[in-house]
MDAnalysis code that builds the backbone (N, CA, C; Angstrom):
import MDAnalysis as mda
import numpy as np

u = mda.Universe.empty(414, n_residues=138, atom_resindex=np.repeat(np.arange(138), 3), trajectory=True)
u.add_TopologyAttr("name", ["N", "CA", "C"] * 138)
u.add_TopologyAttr("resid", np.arange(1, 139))
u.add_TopologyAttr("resname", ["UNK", "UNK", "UNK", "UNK", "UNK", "UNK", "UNK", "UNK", "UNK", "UNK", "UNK", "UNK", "UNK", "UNK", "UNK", "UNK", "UNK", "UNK", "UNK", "UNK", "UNK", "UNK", "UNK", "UNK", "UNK", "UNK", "UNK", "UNK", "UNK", "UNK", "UNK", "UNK", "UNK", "UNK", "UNK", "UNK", "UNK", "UNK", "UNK", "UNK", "UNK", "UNK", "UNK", "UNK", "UNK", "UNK", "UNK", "UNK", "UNK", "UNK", "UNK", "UNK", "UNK", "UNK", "UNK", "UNK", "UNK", "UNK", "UNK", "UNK", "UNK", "UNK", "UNK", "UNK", "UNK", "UNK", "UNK", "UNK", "UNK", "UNK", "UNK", "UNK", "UNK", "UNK", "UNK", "UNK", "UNK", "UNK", "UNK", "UNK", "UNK", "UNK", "UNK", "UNK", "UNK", "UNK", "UNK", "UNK", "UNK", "UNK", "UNK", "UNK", "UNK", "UNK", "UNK", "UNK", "UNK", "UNK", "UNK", "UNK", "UNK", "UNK", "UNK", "UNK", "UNK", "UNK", "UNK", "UNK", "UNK", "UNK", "UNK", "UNK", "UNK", "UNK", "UNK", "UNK", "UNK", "UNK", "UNK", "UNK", "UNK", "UNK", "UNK", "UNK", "UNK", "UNK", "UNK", "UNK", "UNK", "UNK", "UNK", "UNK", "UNK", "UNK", "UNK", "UNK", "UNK", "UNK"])
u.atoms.positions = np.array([
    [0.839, -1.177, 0.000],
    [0.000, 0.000, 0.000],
    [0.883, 1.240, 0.000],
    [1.094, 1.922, -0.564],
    [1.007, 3.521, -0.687],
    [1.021, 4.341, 0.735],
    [1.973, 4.800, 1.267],
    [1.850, 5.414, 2.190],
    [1.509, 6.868, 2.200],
    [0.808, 7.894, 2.883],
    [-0.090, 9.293, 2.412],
    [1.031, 9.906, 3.225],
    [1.575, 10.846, 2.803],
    [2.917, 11.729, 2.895],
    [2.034, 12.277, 4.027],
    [1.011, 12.661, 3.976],
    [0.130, 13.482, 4.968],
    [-0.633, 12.715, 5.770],
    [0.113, 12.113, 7.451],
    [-0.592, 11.464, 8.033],
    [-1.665, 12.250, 8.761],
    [-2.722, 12.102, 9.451],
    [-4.291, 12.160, 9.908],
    [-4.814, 11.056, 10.359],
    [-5.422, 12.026, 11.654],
    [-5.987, 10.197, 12.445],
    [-7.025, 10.719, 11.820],
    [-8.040, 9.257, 11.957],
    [-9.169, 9.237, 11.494],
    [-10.203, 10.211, 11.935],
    [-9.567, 9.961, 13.176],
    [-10.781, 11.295, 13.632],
    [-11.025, 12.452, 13.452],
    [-10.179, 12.876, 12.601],
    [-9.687, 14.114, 11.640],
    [-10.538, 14.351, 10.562],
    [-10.897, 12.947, 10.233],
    [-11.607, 13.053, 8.727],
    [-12.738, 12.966, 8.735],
    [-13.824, 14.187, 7.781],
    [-14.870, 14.324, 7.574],
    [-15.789, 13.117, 7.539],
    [-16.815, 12.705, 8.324],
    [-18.176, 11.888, 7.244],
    [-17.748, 11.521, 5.908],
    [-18.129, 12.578, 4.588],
    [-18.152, 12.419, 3.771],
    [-16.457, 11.827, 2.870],
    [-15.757, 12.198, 3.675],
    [-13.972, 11.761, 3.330],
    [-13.715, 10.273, 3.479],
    [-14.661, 9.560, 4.789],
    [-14.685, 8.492, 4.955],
    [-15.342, 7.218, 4.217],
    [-16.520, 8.186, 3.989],
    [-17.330, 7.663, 2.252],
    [-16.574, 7.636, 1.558],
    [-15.886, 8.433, 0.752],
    [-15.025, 8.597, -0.273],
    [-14.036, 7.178, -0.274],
    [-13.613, 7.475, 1.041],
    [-12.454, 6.074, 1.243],
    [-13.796, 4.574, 0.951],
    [-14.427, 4.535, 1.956],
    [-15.556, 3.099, 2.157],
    [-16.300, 3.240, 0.528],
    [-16.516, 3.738, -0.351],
    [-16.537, 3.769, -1.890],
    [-15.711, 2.875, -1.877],
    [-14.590, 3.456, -2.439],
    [-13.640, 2.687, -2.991],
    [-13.315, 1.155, -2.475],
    [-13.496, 0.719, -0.933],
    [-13.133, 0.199, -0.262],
    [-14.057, -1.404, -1.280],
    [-15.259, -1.050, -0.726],
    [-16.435, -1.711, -1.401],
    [-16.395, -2.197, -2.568],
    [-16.014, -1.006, -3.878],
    [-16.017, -1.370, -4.916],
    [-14.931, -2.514, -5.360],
    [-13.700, -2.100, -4.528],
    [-13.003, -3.304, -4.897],
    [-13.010, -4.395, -4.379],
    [-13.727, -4.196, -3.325],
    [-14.222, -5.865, -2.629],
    [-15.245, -6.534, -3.715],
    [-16.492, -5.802, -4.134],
    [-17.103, -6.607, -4.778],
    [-16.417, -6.927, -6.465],
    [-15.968, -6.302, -6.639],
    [-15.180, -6.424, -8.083],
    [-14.321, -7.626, -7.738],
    [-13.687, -7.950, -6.650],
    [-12.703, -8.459, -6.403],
    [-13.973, -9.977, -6.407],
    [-14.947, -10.445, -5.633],
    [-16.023, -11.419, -5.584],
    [-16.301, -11.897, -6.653],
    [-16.832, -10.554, -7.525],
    [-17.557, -10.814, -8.894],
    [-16.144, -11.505, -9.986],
    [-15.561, -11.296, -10.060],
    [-14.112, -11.377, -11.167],
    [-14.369, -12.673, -11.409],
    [-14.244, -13.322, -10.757],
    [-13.787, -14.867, -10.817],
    [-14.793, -16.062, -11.435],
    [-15.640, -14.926, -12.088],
    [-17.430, -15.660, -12.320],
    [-17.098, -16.388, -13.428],
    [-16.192, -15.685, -14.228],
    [-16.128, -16.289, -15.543],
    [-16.573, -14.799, -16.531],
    [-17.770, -14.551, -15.958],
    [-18.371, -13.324, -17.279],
    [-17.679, -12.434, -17.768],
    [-18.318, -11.540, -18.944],
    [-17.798, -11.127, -19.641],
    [-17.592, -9.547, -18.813],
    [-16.698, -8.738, -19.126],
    [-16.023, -8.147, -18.605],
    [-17.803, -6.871, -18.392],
    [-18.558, -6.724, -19.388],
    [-19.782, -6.052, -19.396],
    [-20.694, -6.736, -18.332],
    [-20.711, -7.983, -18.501],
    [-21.897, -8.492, -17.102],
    [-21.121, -7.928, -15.924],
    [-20.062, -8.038, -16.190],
    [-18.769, -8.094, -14.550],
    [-19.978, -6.464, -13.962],
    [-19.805, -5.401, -14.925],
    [-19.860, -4.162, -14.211],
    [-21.458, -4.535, -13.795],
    [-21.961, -4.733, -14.157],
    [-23.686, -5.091, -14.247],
    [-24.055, -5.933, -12.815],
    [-23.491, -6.910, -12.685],
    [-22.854, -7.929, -11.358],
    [-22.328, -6.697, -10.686],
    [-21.625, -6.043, -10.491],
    [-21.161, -4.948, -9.695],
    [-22.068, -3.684, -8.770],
    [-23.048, -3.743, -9.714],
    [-23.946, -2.662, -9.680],
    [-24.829, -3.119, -9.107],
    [-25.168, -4.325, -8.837],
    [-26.130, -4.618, -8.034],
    [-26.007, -4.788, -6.645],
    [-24.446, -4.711, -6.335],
    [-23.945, -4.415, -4.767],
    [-24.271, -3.089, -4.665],
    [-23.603, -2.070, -5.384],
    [-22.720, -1.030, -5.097],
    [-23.903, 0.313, -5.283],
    [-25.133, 0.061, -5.403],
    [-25.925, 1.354, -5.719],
    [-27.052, 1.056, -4.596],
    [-27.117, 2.608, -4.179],
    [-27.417, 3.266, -3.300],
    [-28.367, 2.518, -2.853],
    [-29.238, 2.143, -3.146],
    [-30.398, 1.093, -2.545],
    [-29.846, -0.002, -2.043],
    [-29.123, -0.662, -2.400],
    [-28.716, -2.256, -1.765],
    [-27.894, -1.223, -0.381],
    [-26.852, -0.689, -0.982],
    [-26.407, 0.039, 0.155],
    [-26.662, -0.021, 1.966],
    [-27.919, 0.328, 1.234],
    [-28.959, 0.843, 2.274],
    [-29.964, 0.364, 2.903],
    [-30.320, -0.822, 2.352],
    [-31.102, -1.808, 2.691],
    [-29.303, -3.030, 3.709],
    [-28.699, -3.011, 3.480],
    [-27.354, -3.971, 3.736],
    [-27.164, -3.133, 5.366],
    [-27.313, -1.877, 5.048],
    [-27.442, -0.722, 6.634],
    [-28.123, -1.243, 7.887],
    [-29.354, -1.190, 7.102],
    [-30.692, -1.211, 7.906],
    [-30.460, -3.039, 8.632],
    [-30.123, -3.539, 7.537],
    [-30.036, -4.971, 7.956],
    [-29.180, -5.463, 9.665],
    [-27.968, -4.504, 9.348],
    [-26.911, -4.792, 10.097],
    [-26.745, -3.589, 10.789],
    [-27.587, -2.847, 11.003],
    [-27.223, -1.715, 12.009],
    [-27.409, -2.051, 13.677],
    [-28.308, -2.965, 14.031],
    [-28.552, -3.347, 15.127],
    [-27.227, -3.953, 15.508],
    [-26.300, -4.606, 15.047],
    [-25.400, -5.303, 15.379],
    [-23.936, -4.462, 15.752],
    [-23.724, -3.364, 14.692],
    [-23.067, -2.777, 14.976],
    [-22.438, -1.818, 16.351],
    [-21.222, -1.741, 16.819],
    [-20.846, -1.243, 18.264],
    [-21.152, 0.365, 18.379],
    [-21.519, 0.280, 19.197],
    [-21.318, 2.324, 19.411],
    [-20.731, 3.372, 18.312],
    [-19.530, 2.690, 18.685],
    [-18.979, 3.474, 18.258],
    [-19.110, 3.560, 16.391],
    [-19.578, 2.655, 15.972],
    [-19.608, 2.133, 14.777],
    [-21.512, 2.692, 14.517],
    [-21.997, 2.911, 15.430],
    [-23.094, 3.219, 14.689],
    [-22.519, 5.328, 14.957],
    [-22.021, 5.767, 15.249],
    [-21.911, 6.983, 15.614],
    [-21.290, 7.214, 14.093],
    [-20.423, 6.832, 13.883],
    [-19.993, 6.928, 12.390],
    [-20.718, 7.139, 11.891],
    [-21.641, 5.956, 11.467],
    [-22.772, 6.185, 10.482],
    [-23.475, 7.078, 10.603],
    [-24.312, 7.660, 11.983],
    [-24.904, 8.898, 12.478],
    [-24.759, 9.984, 11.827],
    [-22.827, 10.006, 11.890],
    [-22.623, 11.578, 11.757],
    [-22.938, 11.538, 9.802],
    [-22.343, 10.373, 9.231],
    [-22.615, 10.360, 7.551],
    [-23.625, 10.335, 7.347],
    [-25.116, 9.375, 7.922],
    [-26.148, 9.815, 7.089],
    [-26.687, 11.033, 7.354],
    [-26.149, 11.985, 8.563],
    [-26.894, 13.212, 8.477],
    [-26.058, 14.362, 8.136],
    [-24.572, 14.066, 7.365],
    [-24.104, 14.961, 6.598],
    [-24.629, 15.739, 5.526],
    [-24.898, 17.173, 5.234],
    [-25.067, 17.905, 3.789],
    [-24.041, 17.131, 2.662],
    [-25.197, 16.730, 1.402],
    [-24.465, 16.637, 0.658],
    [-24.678, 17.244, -0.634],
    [-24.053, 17.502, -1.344],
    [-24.662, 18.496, -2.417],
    [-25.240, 18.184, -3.701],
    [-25.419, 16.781, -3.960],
    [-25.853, 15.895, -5.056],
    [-26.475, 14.574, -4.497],
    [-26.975, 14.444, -5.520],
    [-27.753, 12.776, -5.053],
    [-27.821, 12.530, -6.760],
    [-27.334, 11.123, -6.811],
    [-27.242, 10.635, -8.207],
    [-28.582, 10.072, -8.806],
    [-28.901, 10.347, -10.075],
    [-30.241, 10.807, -10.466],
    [-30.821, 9.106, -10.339],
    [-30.061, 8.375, -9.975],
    [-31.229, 7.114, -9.655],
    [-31.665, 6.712, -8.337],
    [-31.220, 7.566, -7.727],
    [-30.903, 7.184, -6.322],
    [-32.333, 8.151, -5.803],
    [-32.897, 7.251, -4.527],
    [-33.545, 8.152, -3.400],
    [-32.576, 9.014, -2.901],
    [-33.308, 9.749, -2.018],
    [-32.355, 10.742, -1.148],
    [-32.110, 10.323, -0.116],
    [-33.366, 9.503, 0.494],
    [-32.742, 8.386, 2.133],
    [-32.271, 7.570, 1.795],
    [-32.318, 6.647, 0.625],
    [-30.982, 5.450, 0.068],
    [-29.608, 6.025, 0.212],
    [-29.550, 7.303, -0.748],
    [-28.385, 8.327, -0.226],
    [-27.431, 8.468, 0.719],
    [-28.299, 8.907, 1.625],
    [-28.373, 9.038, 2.957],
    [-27.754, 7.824, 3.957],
    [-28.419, 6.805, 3.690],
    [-27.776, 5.601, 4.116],
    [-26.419, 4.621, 3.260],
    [-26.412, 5.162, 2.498],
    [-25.596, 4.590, 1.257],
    [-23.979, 5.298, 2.196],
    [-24.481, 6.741, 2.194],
    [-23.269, 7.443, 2.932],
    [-22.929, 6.753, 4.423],
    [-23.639, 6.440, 4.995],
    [-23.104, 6.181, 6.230],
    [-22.986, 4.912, 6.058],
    [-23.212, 3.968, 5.446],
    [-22.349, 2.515, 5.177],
    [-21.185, 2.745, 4.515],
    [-20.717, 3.369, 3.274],
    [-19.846, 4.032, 3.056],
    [-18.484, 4.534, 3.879],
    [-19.041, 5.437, 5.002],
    [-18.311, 6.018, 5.998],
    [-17.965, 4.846, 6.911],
    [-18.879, 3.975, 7.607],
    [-18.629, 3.088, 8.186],
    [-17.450, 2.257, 7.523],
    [-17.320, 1.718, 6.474],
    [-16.311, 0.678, 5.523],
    [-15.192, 1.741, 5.641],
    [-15.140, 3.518, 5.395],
    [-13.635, 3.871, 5.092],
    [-13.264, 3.889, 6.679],
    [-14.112, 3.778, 7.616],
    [-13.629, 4.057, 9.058],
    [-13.391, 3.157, 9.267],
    [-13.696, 1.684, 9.027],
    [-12.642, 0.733, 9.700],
    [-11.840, 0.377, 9.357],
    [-11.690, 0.745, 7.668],
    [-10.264, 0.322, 6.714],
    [-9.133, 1.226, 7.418],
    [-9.566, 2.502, 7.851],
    [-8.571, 3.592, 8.123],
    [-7.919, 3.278, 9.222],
    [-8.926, 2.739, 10.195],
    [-8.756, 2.804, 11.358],
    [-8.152, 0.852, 11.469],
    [-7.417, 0.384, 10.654],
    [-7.029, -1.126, 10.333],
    [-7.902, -1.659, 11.149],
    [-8.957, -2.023, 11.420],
    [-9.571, -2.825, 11.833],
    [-10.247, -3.622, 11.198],
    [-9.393, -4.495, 10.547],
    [-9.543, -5.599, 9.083],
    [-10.667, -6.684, 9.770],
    [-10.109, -7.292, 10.358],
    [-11.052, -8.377, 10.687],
    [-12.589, -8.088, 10.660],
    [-13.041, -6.553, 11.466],
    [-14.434, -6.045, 11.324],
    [-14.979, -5.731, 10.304],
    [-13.777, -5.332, 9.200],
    [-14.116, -4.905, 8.043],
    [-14.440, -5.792, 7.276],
    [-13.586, -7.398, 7.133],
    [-13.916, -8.161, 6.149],
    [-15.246, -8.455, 6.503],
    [-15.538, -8.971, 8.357],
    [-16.937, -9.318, 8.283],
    [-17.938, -8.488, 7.817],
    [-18.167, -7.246, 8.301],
    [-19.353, -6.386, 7.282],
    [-18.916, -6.746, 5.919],
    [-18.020, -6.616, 5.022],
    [-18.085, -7.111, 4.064],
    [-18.825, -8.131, 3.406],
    [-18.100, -8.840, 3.913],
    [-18.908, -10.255, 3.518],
    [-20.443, -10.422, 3.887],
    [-20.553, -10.072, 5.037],
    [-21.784, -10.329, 5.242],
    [-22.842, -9.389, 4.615],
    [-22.547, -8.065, 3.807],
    [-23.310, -7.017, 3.112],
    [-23.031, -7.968, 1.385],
    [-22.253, -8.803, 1.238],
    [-22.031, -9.169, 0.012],
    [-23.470, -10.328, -0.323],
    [-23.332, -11.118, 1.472],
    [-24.117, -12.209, 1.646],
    [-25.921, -11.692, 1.558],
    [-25.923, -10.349, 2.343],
    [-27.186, -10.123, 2.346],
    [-27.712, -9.700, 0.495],
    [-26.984, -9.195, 0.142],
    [-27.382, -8.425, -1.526],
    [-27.793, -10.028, -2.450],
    [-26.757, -10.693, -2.153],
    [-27.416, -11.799, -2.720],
    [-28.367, -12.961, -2.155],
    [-28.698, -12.790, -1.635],
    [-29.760, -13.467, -0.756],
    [-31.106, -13.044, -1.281],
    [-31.017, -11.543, -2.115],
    [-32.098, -10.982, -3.112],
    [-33.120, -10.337, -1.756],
    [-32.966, -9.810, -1.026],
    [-33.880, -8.894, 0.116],
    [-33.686, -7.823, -0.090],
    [-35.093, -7.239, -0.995],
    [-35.308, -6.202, -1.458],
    [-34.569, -4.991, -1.581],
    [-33.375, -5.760, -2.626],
    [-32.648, -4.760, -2.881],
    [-32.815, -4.244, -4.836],
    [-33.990, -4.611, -5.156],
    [-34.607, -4.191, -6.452],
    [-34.200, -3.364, -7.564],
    [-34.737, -2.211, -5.813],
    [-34.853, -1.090, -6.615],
    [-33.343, -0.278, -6.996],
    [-33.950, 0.704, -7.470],
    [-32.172, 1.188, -8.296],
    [-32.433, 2.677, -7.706],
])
């Protein structure tokens, strides 16, 4: 990994900075799941998209928020009730909303190396999307 010339504890970093990171975090987890299917590099993104947009998101939240520690739901707190200045034109605005604070949650424990917690939400947000619980809509 790449070390950031500019160290910052986590607690430094915005809600929305932590999204930014738990984006990325996500996308290459499920890219990393999906790869190995065999499909064609076009289903791959299609297979992708059915983790990674704002509704599954957010429904994967709701699922697993009860479980989550204090401190781990405070994260999410402060992201889903961050200003944000866009919402992507397929998206609800409370999918959004929750999309961000699962988001924030994934870059806060990557940041904060707490791998082991991280793979499990992982996996287990990978497990719920395909399990097909009403994550439909787009």
């Amino acid at each position: 990994m790449v070390e950031n010339e500019k160290k910052c504890s986590v607690s430094e970093l915005s809600s929305l900075a932590l999204a930014f990171v738990g984006d990325a975090v996500f996308n290459l987890f499920v890219r990393t799941m999906v790869v190995g299917s065999g499909k064609k590099v076009k289903d791959l993104h299609q297979e992708t998209v059915k983790y990674v947009r704002a509704s599954a998101q957010a429904e994967v939240l709701k699922k697993i928020e009860e479980y989550l520690t204090p401190e781990e739901r405070d994260v999410v707190r402060k992201a889903r009730n961050a200003k944000v200045n866009s919402v992507p034109k397929n998206a609800d605005i409370m999918d959004y909303h929750y999309s961000t604070g699962f988001e924030a949650l994934l870059g806060y424990l990557y940041l904060s190396g707490k791998n082991d917690r991280l793979n499990k939400i992982l996996m287990a947000s990978f497990a719920l999307v395909n399990s097909g619980q009403d994550t439909s809509r787009s």
